[in-house]
VOPAGU-2260 file (C-alpha; in pm, 1 decimal, decimal comma):
REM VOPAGU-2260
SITE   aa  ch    i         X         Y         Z
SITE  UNK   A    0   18703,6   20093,8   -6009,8
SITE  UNK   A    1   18660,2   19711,9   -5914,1
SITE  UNK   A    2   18441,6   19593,0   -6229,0
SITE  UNK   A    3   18392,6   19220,8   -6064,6
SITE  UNK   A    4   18082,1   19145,2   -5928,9
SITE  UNK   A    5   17852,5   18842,9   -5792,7
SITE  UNK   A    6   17611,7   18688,1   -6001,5
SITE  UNK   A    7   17333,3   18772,4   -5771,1
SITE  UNK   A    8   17473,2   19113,2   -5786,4
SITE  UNK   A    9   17439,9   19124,8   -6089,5
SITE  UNK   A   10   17069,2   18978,2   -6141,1
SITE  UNK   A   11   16974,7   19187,6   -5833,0
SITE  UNK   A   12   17037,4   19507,4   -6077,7
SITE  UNK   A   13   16832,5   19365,4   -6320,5
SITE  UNK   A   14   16513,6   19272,0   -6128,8
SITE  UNK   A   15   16579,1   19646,7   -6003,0
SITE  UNK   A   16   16573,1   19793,0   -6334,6
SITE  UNK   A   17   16244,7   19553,2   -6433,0
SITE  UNK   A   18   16053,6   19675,7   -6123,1
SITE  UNK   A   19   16166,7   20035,8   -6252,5
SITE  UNK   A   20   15959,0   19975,2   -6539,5
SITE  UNK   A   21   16235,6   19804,7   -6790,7
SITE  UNK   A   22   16113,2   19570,5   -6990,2
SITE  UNK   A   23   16256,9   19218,4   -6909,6
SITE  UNK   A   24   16134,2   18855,8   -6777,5
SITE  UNK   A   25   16006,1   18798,8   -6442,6
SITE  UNK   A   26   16288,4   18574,9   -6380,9
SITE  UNK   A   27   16316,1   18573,6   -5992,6
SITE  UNK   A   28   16049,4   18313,3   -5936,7
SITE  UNK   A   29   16251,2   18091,7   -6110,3
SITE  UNK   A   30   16573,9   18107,6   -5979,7
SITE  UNK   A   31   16673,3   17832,3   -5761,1
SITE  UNK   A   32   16574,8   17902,8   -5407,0
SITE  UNK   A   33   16937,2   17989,9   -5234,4
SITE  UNK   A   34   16999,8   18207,9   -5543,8
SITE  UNK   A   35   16685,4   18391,1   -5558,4
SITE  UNK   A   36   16703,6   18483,2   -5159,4
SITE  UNK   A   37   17077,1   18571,3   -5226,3
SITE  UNK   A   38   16905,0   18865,4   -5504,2
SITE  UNK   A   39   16647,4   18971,4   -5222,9
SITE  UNK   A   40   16898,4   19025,8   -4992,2
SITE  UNK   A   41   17070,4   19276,9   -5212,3
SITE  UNK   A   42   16758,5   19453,2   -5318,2
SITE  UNK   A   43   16605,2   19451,4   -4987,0
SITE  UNK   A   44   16959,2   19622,1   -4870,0
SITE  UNK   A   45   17016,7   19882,2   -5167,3
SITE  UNK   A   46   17343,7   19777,8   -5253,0
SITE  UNK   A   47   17575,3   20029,3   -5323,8
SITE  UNK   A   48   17765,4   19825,3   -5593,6
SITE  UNK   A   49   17474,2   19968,2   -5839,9
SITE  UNK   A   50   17628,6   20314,6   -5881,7
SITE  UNK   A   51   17972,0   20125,7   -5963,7
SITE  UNK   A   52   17744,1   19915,9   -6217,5
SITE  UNK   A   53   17614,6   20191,2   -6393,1
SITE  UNK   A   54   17964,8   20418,2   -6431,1
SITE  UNK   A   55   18088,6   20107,2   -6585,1
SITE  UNK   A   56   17804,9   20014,3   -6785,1
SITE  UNK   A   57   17778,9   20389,9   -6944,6
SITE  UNK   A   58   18166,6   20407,5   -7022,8
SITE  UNK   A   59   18105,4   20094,6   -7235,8
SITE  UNK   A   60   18328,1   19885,7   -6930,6
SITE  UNK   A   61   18195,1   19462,7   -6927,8
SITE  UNK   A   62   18165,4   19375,5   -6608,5
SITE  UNK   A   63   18331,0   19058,9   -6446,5
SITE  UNK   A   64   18110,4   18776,4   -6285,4
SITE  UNK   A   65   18303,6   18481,0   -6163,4
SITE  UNK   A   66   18117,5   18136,4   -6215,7
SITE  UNK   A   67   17937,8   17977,4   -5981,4
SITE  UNK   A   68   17977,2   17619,0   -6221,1
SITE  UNK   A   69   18361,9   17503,0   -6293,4
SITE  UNK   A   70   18191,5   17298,7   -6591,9
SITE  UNK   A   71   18096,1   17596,2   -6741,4
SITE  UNK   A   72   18288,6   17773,8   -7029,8
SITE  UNK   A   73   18503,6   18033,0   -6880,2
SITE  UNK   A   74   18612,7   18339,8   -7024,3
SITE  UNK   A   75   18315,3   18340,2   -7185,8
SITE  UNK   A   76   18138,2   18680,1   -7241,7
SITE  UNK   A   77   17801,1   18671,8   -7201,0
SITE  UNK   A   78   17516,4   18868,5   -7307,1
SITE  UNK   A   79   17190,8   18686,1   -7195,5
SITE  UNK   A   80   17003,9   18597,0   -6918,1
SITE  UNK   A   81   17091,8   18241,6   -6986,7
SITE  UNK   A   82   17436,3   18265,1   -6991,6
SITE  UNK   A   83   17448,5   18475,8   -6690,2
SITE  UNK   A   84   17280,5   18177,6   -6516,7
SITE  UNK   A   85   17552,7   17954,0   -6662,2
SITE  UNK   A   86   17310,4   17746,0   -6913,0
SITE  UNK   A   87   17499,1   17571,5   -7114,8
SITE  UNK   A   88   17472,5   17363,5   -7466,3
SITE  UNK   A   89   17278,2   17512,3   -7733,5
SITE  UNK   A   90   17150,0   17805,3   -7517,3
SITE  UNK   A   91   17460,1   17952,6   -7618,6
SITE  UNK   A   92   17426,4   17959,6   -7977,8
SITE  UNK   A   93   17052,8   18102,1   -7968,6
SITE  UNK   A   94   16875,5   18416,6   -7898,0
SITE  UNK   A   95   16549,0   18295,4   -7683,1
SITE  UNK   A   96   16695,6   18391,4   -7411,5
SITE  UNK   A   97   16640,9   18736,0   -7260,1
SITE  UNK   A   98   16913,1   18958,2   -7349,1
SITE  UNK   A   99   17072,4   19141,0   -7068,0
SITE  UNK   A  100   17136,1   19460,4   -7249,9
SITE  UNK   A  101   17559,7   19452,9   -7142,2
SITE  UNK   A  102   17843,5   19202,2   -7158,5
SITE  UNK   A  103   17955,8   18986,8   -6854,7
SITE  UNK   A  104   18325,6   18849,1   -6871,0
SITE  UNK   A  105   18197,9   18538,5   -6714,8
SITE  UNK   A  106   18546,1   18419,3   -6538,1
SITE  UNK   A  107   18681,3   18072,7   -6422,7
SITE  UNK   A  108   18678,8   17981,7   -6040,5
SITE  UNK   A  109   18890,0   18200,7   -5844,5
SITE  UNK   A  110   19015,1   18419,1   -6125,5
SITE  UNK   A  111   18972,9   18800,3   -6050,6
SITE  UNK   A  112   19089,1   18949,8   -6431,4
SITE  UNK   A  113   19096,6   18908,4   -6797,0
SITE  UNK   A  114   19321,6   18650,5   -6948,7
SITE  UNK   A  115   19579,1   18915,8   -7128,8
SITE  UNK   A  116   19593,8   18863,7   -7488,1
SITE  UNK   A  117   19693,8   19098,3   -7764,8
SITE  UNK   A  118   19878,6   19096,7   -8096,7
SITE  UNK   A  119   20108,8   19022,0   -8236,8
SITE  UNK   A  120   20150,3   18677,4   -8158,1
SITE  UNK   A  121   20450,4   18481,7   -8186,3
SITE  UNK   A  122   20305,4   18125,8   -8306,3
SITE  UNK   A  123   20457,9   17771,4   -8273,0
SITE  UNK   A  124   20364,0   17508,4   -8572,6
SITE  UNK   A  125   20420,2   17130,1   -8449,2
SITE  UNK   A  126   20378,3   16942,4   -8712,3
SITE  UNK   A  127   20495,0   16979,4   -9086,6
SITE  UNK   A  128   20360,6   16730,5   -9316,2
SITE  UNK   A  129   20090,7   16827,9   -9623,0
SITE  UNK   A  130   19865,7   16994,6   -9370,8
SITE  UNK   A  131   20095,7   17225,4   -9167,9
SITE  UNK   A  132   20322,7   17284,5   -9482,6
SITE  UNK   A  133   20006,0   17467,4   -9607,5
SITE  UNK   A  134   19892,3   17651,2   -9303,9
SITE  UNK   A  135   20206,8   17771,9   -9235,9
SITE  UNK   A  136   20225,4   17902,8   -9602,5
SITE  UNK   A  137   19866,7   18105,0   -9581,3
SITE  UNK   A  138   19990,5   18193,9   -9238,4
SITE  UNK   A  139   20332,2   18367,8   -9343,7
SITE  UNK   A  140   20126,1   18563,2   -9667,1
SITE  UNK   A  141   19834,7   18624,4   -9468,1
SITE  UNK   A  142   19969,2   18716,9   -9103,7
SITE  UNK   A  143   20166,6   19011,9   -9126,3
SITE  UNK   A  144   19971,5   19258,9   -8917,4
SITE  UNK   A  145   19843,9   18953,1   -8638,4
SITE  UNK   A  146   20156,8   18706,8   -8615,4
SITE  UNK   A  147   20485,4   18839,2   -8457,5
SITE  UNK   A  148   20702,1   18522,4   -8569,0
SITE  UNK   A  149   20648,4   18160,7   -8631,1
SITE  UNK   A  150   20853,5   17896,5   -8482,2
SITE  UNK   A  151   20834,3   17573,1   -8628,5
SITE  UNK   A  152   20909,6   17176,2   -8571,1
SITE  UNK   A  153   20873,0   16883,6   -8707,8
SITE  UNK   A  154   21057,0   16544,7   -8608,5
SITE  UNK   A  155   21226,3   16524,7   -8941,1
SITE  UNK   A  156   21488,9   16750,9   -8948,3
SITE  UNK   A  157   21526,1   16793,4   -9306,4
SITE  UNK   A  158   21168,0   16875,6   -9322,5
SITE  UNK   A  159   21227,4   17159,5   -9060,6
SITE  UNK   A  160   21550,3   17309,4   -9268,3
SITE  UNK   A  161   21308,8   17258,4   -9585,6
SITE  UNK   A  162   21005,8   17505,7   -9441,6
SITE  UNK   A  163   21287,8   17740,3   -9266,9
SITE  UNK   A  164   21384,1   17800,0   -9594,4
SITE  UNK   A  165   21157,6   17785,9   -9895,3
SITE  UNK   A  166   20879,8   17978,6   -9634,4
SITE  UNK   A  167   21145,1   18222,0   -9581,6
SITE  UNK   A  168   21179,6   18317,5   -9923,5
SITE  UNK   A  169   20820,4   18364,3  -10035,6
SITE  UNK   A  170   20794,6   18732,6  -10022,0
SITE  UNK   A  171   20637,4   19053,0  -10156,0
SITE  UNK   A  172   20950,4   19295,3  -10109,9
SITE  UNK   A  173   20759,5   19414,0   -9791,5
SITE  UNK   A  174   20770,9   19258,1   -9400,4
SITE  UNK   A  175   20604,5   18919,2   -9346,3
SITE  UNK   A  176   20591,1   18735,5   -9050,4
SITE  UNK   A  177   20964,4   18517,7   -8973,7
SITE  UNK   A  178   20958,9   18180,7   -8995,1
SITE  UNK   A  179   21230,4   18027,2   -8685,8
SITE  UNK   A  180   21354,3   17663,2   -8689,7
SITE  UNK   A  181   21275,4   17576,5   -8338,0
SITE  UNK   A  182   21324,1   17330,8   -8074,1
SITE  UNK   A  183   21105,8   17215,2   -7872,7
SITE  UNK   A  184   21133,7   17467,7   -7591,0
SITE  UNK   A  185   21124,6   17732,2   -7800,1
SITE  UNK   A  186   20825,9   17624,2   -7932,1
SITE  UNK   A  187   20688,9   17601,5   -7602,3
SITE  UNK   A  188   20783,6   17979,1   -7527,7
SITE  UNK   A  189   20507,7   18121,0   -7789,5
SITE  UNK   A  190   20162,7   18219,9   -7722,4
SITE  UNK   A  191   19955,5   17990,6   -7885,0
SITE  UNK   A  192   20077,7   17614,3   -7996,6
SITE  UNK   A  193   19920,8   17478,1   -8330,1
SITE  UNK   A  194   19928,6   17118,6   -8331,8
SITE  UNK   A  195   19848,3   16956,1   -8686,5
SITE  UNK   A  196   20016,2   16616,4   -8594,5
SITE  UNK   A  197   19868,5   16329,5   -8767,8
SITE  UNK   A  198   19985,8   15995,8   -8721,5
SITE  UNK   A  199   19776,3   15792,9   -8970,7
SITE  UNK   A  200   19577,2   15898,2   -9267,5
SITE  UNK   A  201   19361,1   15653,2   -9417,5
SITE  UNK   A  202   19464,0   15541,7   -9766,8
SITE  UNK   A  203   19244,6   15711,5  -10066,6
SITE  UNK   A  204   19047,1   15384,1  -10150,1
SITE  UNK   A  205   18881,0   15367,7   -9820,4
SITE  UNK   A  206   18549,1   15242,0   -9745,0
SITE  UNK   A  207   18545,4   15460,6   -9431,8
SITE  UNK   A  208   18212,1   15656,4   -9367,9
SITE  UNK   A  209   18407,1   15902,1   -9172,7
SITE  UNK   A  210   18817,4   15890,1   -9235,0
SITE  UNK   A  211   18838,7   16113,9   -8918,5
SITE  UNK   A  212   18717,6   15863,4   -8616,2
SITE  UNK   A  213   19008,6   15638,0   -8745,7
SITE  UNK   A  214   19306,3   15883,7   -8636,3
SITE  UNK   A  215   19161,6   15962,8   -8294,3
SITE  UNK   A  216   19357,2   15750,4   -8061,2
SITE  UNK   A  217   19681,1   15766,6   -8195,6
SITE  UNK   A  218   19699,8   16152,2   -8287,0
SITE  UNK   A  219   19502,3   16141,8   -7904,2
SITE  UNK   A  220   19859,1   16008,2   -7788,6
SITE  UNK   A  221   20077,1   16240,6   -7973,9
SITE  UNK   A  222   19906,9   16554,5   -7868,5
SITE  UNK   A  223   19882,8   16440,9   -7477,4
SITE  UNK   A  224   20220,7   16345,9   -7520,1
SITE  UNK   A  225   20317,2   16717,4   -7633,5
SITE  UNK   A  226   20066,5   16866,3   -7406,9
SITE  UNK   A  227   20246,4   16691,0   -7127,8
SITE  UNK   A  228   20584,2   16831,0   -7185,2
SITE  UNK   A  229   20450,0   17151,4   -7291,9
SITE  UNK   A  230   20277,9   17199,4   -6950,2
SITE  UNK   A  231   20595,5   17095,9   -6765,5
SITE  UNK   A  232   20807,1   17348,1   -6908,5
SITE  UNK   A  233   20613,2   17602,3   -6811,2
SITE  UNK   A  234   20346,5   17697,1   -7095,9
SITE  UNK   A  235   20078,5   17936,2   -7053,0
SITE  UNK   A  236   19945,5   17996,5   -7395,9
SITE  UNK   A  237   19696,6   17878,3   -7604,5
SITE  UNK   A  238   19655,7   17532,0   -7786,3
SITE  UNK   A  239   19509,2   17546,8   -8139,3
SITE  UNK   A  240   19425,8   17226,1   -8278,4
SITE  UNK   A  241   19352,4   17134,1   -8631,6
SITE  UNK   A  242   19443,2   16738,3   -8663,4
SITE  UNK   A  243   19154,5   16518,3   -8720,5
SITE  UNK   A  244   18938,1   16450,9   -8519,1
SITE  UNK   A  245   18943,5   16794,9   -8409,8
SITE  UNK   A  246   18655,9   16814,6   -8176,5
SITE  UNK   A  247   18740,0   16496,2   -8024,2
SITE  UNK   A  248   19104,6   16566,0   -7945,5
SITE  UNK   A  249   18987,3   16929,9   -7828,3
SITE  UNK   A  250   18786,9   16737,1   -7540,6
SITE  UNK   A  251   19109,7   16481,1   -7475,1
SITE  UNK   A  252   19322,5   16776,7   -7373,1
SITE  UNK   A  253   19107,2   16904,6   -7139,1
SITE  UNK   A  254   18947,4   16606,0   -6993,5
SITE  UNK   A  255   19298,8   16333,5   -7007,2
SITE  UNK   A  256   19500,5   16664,4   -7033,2
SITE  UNK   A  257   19387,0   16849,0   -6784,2
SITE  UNK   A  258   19437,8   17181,8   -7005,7
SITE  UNK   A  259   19152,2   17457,1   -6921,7
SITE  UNK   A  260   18869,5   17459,8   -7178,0
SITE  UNK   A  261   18963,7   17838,6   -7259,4
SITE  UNK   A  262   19308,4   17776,2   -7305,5
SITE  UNK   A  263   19181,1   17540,4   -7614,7
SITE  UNK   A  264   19012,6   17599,8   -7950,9
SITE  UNK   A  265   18951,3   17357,3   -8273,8
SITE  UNK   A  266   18994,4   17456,0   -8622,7
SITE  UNK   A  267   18800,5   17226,7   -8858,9
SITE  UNK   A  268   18457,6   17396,5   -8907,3
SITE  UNK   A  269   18597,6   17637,4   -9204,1
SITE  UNK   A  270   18675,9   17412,6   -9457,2
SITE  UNK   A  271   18272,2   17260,0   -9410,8
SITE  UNK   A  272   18140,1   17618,0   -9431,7
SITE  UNK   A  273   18366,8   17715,7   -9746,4
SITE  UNK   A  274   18263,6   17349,2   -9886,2
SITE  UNK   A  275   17884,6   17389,0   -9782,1
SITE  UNK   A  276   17942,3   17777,7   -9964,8
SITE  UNK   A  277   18100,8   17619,5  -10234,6
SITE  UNK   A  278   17826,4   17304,4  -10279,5
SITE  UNK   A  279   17496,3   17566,7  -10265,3
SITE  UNK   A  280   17663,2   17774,9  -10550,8
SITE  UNK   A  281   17702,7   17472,1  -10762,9
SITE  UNK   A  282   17326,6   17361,1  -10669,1
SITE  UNK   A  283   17208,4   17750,7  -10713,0
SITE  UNK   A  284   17112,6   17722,8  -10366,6
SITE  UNK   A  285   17311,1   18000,0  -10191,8
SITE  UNK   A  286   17235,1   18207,8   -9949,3
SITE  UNK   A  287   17487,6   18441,9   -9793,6
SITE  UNK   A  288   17351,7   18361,7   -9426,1
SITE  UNK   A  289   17447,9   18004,9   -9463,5
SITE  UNK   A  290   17565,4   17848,8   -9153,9
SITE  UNK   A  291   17758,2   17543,7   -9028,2
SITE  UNK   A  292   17798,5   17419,8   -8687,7
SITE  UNK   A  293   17922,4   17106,3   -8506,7
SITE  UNK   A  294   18249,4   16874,3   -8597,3
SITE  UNK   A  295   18458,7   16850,4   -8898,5
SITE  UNK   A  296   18301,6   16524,5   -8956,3
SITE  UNK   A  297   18011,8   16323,6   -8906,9
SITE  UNK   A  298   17761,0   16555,0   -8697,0
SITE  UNK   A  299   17782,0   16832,7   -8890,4
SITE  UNK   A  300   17483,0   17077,7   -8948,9
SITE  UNK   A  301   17434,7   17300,9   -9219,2
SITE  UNK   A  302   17188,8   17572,5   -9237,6
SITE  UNK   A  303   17096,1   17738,2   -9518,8
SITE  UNK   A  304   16986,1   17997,5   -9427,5
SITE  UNK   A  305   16922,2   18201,4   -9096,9
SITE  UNK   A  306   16665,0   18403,8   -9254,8
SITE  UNK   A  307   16510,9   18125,6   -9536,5
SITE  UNK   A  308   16562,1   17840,8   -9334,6
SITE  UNK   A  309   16427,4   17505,2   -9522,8
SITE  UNK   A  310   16470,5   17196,9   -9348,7
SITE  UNK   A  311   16499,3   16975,2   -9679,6
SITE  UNK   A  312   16800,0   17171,5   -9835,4
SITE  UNK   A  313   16976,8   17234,4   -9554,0
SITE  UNK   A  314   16982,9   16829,5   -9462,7
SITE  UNK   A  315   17054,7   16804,3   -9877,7
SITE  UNK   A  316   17370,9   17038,9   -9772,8
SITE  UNK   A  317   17432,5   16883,4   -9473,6
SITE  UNK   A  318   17481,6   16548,0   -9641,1
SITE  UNK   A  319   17677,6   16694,8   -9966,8
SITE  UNK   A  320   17918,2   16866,8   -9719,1
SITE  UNK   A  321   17976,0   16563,1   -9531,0
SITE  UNK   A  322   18133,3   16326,5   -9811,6
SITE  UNK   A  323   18291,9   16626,7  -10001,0
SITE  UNK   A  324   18626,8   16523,3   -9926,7
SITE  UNK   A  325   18527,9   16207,4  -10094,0
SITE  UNK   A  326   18525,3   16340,0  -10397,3
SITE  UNK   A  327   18866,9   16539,0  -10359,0
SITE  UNK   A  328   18974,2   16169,5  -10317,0
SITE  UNK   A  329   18815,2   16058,2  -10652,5
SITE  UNK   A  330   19043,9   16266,4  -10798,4
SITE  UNK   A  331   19350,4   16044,1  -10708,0
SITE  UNK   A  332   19436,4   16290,8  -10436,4
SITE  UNK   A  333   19423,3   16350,0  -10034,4
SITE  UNK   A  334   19221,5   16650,2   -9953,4
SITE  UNK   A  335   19453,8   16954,8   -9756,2
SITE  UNK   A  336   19493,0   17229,3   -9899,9
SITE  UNK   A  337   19150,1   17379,2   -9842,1
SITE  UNK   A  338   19189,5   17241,3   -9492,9
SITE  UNK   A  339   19514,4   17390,1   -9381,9
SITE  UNK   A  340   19411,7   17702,8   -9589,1
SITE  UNK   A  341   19003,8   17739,8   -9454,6
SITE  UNK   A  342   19012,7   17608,7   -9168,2
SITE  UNK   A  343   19366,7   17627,1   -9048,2
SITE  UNK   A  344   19531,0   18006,1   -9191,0
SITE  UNK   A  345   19222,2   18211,9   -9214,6
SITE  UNK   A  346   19026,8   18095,1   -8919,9
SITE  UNK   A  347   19281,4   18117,7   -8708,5
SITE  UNK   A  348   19461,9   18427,3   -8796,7
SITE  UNK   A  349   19062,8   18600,8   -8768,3
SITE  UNK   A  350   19056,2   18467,1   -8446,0
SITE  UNK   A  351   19387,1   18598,0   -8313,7
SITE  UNK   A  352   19282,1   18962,6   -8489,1
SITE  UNK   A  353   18942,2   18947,1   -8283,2
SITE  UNK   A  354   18747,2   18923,3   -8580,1
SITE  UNK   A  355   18410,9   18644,4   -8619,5
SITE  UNK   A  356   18522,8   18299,0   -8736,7
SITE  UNK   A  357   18484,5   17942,9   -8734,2
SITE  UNK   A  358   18642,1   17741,9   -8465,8
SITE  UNK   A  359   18544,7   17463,9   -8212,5
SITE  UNK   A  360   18507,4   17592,0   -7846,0
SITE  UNK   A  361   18334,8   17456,0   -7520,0
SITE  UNK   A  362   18028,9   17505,6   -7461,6
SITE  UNK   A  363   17997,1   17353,8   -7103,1
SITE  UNK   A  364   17896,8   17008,6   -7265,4
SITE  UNK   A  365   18137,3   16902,3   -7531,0
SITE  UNK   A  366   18369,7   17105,7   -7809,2
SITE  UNK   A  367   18113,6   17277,0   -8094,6
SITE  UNK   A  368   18216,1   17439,9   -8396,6
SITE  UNK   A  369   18042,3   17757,8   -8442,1
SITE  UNK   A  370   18081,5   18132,2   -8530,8
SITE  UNK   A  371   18215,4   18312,3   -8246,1
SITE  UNK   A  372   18450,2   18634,0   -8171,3
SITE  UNK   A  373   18779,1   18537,1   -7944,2
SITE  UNK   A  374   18867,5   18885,9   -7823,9
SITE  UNK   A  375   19042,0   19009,3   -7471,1
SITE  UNK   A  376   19045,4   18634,6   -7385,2
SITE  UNK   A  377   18670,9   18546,7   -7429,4
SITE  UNK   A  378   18478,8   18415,6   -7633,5
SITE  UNK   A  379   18178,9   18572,7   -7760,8
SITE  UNK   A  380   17908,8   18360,3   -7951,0
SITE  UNK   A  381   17743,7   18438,4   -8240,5
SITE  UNK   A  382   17386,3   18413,1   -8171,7
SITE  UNK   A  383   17096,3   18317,5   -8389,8
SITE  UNK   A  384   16704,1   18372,9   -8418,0
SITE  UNK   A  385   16665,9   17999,7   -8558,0
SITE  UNK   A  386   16440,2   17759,3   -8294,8
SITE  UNK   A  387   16470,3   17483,4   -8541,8
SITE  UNK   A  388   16819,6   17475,4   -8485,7
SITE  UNK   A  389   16815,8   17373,4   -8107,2
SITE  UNK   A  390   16726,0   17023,4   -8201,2
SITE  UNK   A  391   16986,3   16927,0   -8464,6
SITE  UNK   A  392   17251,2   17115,9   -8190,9
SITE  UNK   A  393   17122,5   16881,4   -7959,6
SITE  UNK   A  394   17160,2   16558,0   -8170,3
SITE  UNK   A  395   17512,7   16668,7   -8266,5
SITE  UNK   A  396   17599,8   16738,8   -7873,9
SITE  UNK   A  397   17480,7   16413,5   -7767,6
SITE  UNK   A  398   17662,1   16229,9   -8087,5
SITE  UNK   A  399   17995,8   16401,6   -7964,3
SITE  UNK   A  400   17914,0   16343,6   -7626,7
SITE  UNK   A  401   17874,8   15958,2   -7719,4
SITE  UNK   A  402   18176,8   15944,4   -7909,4
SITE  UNK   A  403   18366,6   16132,4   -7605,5
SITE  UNK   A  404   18313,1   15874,1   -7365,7
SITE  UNK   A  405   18557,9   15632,8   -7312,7
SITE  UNK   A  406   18260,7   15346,3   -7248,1
């Protein structure tokens, strides 16, 4: 049975079911005009489709909408009435809207199915220096039942043989996931690329506000540069990116790239949740519905809690959070390993096993961090009962927005 439908198919069925007597929003005077006549049609003509709609819809089947907007998210599952009308931004991330009830697999512009994608995974690593050595460490202990093989490379060849190795040989007497010493077109031959390039990292006596902004344009270059030949030899996966500035790189591919906004995800938000965890505890401040959202960087938010919300400790967290990495520096050292481990290993291997975690997606505007669930090839928000948060989320998207722009 054809599960795709229109998106004034859809919102037909659900101004039938209100005028049945369910209890949802008068939403058809506020459609835009062509839409709302499009919905009349279908109820004034008792379209058939509705039987299909409910077989699916008792079987536990998500129905398939393709988007009316190209600058919306695809593969994006959606559960509201805002996100069936392709609102994007914070709308996303909150619960005011109505909610529909079912999922919609909201697809991309002409495509008629899911985006295939089940584990195990074979994985390629570019990049081996403090930051991937790590991840690919908490990757190989951690990935056994998610992560097929991993395929690494690193311009330094004697780094490469180094990794192939030592990685190689960690082991519990039991199967862990193979590390491969790869070119670059094998590398290119694996389901999802993880680039943790960095070209420059600022020195640990800098007077830098934000040590991220600094590494943008040349780490910018390196991963359009692989993205390039990548795309040329034929690469379909997924890009995972978790060199700084994550967020901003994340809209470079797709905008100077040209790479789908589903095909790309950001993995920086961990580490500030597991510092913003780790900062409460130390202040007796904890809550275990703490949240984070927004860039690895400057922009961040951090709530602390969804159910106790207070606006003073959550900007006191916000603002600990942000220079936290400072004081890893104080200590004589660069901060990594809770990066490549937090926000690198464990986010990403939750999001290949479909579980919630905390990555950088788009959300039709720019790249946010936020919980979400990346399962069947969409995404699926987390969504929150927290009005105070739409204004920070909008500061945040408008900051990224700003620093997005090549002006």
């Amino acid at each position: 049975m054809n599960s795709l439908f229109t998106q004034s198919e859809i919102l037909a069925y659900l101004e039938k079911r209100r005028q049945e007597g369910q209890d949802f929003p008068d939403f058809l005077p506020t459609l835009p005009q062509p839409l709302a006549e499009e919905v009349r049609h279908h109820l004034r003509n008792s379209t058939p489709r509705w039987a299909e709609m409910e077989h699916l819809l008792q079987t536990g089947t998500r129905l398939l909408c393709p988007l009316q907007n190209p600058d919306f998210p695809g593969y994006l599952e959606g559960t509201t009435l805002s996100d069936l009308l392709e609102i994007s931004g914070p709308d996303l991330l909150l619960t005011e809207s109505a909610p529909l009830g079912f999922t919609v697999g909201l697809l991309p512009p002409g495509e008629t199915a899911p985006f295939p994608v089940n584990p195990p995974f074979t994985l390629g690593l570019l990049g081996l220096g403090d930051v991937g050595g790590t991840l690919l460490q908490g990757l190989r202990l951690l990935g056994r039942d998610t992560v097929k093989a991993i395929r690494i490379f690193d311009l330094d060849e004697k780094k490469r043989r180094r990794y192939y190795l030592e990685i190689n040989e960690i082991s519990d007497g039991t199967e862990l996931p193979p590390i491969e010493d790869s070119d670059l077109s094998g590398l290119f031959s694996t389901d999802v690329l993880i680039f943790t390039v960095s070209a420059y990292i600022p020195p640990l006596d800098t007077a830098l506000t934000d040590v991220r902004l600094v590494q943008l344009e040349k780490n910018r270059e390196i991963l359009l540069s692989y993205a390039r030949m990548a795309e040329e030899a034929g690469f379909t996966g997924h890009y995972y990116i978790v060199s700084d500035p994550v967020d901003l790189l994340c809209m470079s591919l797709m905008k100077d790239g040209g790479i789908p906004s589903h095909r790309i995800r950001g993995f920086g938000l961990g580490v500030m949740e597991a510092r913003a965890r780790f900062i409460a505890k130390e202040l007796n401040l904890f809550q275990a519905d703490l949240r984070t959202y927004g860039p690895h960087g400057k922009g961040l938010i951090v709530v602390n809690s969804l159910t106790a919300y207070d606006e003073e400790t959550s900007s006191l967290l916000t603002h600990r959070t942000e220079r936290e990495n400072f004081r890893v520096r104080e200590t004589g050292f660069k901060p990594y390993i809770a990066p490549a481990l937090s926000s690198g290993a464990i986010s990403i291997l939750k999001a290949l096993s479909g579980q919630e975690h905390l990555s950088t997606w788009y959300n039709g505007r720019v790249f946010m961090g936020a919980r979400s669930t990346w399962r069947d090839g969409f995404t699926r928000p987390e969504k929150v009962a927290l009005p105070a948060l739409r204004k920070p989320l909008e500061e945040t998207e408008a900051l990224l927005q700003w620093l997005s722009s090549p002006d």
